[in-house]
N, C-alpha and C positions, 0 to 999 in steps of 0.2 A: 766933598760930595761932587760927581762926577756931572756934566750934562746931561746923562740919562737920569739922574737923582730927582728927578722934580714931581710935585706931590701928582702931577697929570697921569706922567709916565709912570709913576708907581702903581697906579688908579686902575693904567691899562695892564700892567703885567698881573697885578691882581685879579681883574676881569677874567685875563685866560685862563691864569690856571686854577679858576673855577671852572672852566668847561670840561664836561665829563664826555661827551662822546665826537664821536667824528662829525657828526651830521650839526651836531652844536658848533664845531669850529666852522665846518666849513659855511652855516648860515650865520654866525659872526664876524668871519673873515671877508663873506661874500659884502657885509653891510659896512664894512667897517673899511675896506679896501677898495679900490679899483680892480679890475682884472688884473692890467698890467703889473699892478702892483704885486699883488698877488700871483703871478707868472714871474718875473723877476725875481724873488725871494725864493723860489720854488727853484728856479732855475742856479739861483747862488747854492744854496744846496744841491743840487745833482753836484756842480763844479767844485765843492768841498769835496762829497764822495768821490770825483774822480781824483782829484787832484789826493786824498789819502791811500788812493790806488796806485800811485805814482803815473798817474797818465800825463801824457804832453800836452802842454798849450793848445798845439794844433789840434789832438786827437781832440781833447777838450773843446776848443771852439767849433771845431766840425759837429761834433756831434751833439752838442747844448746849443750853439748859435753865438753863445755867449765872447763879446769882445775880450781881446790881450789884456787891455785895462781889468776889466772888470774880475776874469783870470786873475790876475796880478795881485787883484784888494783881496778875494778872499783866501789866495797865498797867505799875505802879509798876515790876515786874521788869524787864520791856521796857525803860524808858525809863532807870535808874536802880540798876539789877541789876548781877550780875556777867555778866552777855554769856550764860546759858548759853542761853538761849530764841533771841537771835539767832543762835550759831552754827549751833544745830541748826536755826532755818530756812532758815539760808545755805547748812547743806550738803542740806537736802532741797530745797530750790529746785535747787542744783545738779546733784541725783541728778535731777531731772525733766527738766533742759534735756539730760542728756546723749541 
């Protein structure tokens, strides 16, 4: 069992994906997060999406803000993670072509 395995974190992934609409996450997230926190996460995603675009570091930090390091971790996640960055852009690329 991994360190996200713990009955808390289960507690909380069960939580989300009970939320059925937008306005549900975003007044969960809004409670539940910081902004920053909440902008960070937000912004590791765009840098996923670009970086599956094949974009550069720099084109990437220009235009996300987003430091080399932090570039860098969601590389590694991307390429060598447990899948969750690729799913969720498998399935927003999907939500777009439909």
């Amino acid at each position: 069992m991994g360190k996200l395995h713990t009955p808390e974190i289960e507690r909380l992934v069960k939580a989300v994906l009970k939320l059925e609409t937008e306005d549900e996450c975003f007044s969960f997230f809004e409670d539940i997060c910081t902004i920053k926190e909440i902008q960070d996460m937000s912004q590791r995603l765009h840098v996923a999406e670009m970086l599956d675009q094949n974009r550069s570091y720099t084109d990437i930090s220009k235009e996300t803000g987003a430091s080399t390091a932090t570039i860098s971790r969601v590389n590694k996640c991307l390429n060598y993670g447990s899948d969750g960055y690729r799913r969720v852009l498998d399935k927003l690329n999907a939500k777009e072509t439909e």
